[in-house]
C-alpha positions in Angstrom: 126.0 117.6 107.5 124.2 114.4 106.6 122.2 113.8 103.4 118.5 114.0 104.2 117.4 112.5 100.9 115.7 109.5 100.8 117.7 106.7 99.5 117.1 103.2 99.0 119.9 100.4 98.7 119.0 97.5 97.1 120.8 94.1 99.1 120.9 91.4 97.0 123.7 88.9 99.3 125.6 86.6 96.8 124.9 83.5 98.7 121.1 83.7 98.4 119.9 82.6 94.7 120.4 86.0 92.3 117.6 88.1 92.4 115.1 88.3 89.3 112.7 91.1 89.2 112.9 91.9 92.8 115.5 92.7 95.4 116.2 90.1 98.0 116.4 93.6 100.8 116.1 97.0 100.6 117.3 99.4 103.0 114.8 102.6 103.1 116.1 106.2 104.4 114.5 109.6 104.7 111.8 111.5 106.1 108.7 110.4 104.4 107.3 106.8 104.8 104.6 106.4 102.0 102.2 103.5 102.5 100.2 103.0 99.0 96.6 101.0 99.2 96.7 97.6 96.9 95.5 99.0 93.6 93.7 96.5 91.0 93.1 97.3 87.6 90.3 99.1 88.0 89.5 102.2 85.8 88.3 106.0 86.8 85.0 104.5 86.6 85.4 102.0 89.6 85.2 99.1 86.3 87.9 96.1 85.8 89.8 96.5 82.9 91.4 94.0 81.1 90.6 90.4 80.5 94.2 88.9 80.8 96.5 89.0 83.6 98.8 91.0 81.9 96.2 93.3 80.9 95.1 94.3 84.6 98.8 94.0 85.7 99.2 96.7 83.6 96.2 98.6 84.5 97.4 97.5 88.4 100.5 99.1 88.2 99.5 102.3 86.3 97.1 102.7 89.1 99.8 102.3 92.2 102.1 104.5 90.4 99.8 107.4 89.9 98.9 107.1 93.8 103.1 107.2 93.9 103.4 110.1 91.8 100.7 112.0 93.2 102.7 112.2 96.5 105.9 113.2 94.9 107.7 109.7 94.8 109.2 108.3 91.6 108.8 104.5 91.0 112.8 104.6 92.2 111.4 105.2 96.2 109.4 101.5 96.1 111.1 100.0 98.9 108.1 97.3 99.2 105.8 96.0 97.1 103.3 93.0 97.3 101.6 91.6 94.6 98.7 89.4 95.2 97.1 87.2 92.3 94.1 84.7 91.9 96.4 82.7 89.5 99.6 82.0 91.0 100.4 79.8 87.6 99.1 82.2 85.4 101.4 84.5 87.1 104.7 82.3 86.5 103.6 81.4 82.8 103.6 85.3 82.2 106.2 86.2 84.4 108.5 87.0 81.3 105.7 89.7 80.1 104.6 90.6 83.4 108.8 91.8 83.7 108.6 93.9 80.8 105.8 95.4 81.9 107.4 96.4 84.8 110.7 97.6 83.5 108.6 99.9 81.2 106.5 101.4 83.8 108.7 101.4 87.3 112.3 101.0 85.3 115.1 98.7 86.8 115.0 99.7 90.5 113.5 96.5 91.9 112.0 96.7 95.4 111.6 94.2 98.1 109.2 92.3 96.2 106.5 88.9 96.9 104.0 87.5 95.3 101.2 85.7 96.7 98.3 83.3 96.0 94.9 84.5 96.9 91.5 82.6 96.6 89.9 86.5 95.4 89.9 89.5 95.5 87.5 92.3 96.3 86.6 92.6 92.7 85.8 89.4 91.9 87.0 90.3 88.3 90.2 91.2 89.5 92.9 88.8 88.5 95.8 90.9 90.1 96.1 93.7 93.1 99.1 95.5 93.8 100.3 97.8 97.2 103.9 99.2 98.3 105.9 101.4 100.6 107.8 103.9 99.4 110.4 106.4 101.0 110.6 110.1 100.3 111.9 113.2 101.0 
């Protein structure tokens, strides 16, 4: 009988520079595919929280994982998640913060992660928006 849990293998190949925050691949099995809309750091008012990029990552995250939990999944299922910024800079300076912010939110299961550059966002407050795949049961 096979196991119809969904599991998810991090990759990371040791001839490809080692992997910080993030998972160079990630193998995703099971039965549910979850696809979770780029979240910003907006509050249950529909308002921009946060004045610092570290602020709204915070608020970003918090947001995607709620939509996560809601459907059963554990920030463990992330196979995939993009994270688009205004301040690609910004980003690296606080990359150290912006870590710890994940590890104390999502854990150490990194997912297939990238980070990109965009001019702005929908909110033109936003400084950060986040989205992901994630497998479940």
């Amino acid at each position: 009988m096979t196991d119809a849990r969904p599991h998810v293998d991090r990759v990371n190949p040791p001839t490809l520079s080692p992997p910080t925050g993030f998972s160079h691949a990630v193998v995703a099995t099971g039965t549910r595919l979850v696809l979770l809309a780029g979240q910003t750091a907006l509050d249950t008012d529909g308002k921009i929280v946060g004045d610092t990029l570290p602020a709204q990552f915070t608020q970003a995250l918090t947001n995607l994982l709620t939509a996560l939990h809601t459907t059963g999944g554990t920030p463990a299922d992330l196979a995939r998640v993009t994270i688009y910024t205004t301040d690609v800079a910004a980003y690296r300076t606080h990359a150290r913060e912006l870590g710890h912010i994940w590890r104390d939110l999502a854990g150490r299961d990194y997912p297939a992660m990238a980070v990109i550059g965009v001019v702005r966002l929908w909110d033109e407050e936003a400084l950060v928006e986040i989205d992901g795949m994630a497998m479940l049961p």
